[in-house]
N, C-alpha and C positions, 0 to 999 in steps of 0.2 A: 504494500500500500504506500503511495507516494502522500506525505505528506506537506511537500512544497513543491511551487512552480518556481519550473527555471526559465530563466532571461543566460542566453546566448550574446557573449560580445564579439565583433567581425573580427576580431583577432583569434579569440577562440577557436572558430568556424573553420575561418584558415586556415590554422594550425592542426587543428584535425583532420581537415582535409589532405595538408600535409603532410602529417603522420601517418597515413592510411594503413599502416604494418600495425599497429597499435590501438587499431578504431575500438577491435573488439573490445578488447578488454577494459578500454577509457570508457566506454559505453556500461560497461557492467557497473565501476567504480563512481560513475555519477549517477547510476540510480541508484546508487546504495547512500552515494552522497545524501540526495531525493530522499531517503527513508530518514537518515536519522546525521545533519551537518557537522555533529558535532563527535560522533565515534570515529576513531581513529583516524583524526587532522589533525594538522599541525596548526596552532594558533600562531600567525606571524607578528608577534608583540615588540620586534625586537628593531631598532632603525638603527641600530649600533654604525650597520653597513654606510655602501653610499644610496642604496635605495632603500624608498620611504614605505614597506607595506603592512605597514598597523592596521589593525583593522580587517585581514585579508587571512584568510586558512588557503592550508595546499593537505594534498592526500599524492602518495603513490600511485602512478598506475603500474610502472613495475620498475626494475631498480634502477634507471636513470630518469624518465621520464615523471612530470608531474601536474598534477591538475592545481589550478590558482583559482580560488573560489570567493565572495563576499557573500556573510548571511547578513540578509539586509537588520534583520533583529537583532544582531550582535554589534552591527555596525553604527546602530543610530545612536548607539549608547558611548561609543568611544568618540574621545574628543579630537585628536589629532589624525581621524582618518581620512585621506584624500582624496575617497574615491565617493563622490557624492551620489553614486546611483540611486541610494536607497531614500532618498526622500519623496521621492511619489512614486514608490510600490507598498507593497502589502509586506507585512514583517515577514511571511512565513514565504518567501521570495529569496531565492540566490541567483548570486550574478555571476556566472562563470568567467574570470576573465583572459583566459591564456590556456594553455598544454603545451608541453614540451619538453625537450632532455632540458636537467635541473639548472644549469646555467642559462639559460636561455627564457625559461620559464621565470625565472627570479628577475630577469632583465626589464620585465614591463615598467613600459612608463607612460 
């Protein structure tokens, strides 16, 4: 049972499109996402780096590749998040924003 809708970013899209050796099993990994945003992702709380993704969770799709996700209800609540999507959706709303091997995925901007 899917408990939230997803919003798809054109980079996302792309990149999955791109991936295409990987579709399957990203495809499994975001409805599982869909079930339950918060088992087994990784909260990106950290801006130590040079990019900014507070605010943003990633999950495995397997061991280089990664999915970059925004739960919009997680999101409205933190202050220095940069990715404003969530202001006119529904809380129970994520915003996929990227896939990719893990360097490449962390790159978005």
């Amino acid at each position: 049972m899917i408990d939230y809708q997803a919003v798809y970013e054109d980079l996302f899209v792309k990149n999955l499109h791109r991936y295409s050796s990987i579709k399957k099993n990203a495809k499994k990994k975001i409805s599982r996402v869909l079930v339950n945003p918060y088992h087994n992702t990784e909260f990106l709380g950290d801006s130590s780096g040079k990019l900014n993704l507070i605010g943003c969770r990633s999950i495995r799709v397997d061991r280089n590749f990664r999915v970059i996700f925004v739960i919009c209800e997680e999101c409205i609540n933190i202050q220095n998040c940069q990715f404003c999507f969530c202001e006119n959706l529904p809380d129970k709303t994520i915003v996929f924003l990227t896939i990719g091997p893990h360097d490449k995925a962390y790159a978005i901007k």
